[in-house]
Structure formats: C-alpha cells, structure tokens
Legacy VTK file of the C-alpha trace (Angstrom):
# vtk DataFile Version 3.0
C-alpha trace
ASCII
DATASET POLYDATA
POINTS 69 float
38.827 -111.548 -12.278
38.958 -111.699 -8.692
40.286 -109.325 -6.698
42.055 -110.178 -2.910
41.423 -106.376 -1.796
40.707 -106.033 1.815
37.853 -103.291 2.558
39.433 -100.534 4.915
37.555 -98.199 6.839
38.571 -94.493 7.181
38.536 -93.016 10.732
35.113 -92.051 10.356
33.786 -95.197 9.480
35.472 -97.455 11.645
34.056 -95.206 14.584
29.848 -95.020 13.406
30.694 -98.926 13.254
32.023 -98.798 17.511
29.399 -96.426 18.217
32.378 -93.961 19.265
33.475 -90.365 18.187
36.069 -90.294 15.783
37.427 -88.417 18.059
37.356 -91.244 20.853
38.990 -93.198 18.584
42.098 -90.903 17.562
42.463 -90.142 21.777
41.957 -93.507 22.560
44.703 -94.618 20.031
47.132 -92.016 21.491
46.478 -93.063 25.121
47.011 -97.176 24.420
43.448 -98.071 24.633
42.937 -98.925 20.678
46.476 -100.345 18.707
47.673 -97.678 16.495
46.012 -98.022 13.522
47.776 -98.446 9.624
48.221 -95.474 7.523
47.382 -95.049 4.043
50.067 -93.324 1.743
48.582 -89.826 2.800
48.648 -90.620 6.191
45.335 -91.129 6.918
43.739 -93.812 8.816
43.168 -97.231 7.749
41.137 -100.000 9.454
40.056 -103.319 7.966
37.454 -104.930 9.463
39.282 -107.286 11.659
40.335 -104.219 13.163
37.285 -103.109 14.127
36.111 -106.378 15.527
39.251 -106.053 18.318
38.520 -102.708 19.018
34.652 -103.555 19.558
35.487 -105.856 22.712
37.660 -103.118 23.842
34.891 -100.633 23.499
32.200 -102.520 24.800
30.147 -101.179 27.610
31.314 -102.308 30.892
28.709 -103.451 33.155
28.599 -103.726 37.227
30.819 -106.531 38.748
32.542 -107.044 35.609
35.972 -106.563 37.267
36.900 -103.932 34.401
37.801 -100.427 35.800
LINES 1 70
69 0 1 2 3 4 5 6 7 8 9 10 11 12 13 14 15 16 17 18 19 20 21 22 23 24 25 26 27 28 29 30 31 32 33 34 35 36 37 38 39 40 41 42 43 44 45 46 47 48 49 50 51 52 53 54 55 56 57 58 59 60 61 62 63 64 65 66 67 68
C-alpha cells in the first residue's frame, strides 16, 4: 500500500538541518525572517522538507559584497 505522507520535521529537527538554534528559528519566525511555520494538532511545529529548503537560502551565510545587510 502506498502511503502519500509527507515527512515533517519538529522544531528541533528542522533547525540541526539549517545549522541554527531552535531557538533562532522560533525568534526568527516571530521577527519575519522565516514564514510562520504549520502547526500540528498540539500546536507544535511542523516543517516538511520543502520548508526547510526556503528557509536554508534565507539562512545562508552572507558573504562580503553580497549586497545583503
């Protein structure tokens, strides 16, 4: 039987996978810097991993002369 579940990343996870604090990722959220991620029927963070793959080029390091900052 095949299943169409999409794999979903608690806070936790989705942040080892940025190479952030969860913490980062909950201020980061609040300040407009990340989308405002889904919540589960407890309330707790969901992220799938198309999720994550936005909020990696909006994490990424910025470098010298980039014209971000």
């Amino acid at each position: 039987m095949g299943e169409n579940r999409r794999t979903t990343y608690r806070i936790s996870e989705a942040a080892r996978e940025l190479g952030i604090s969860a913490e980062w990722l909950r201020v980061g959220e609040k300040r407009g810097f990340f989308p405002p991620a889904l919540r589960d029927r407890n309330g707790h963070r969901c992220y799938t991993e198309e999720d994550i793959e936005r909020m990696r080029s909006r994490s990424s390091p910025r470098r010298p002369g980039s014209g971000r900052g």
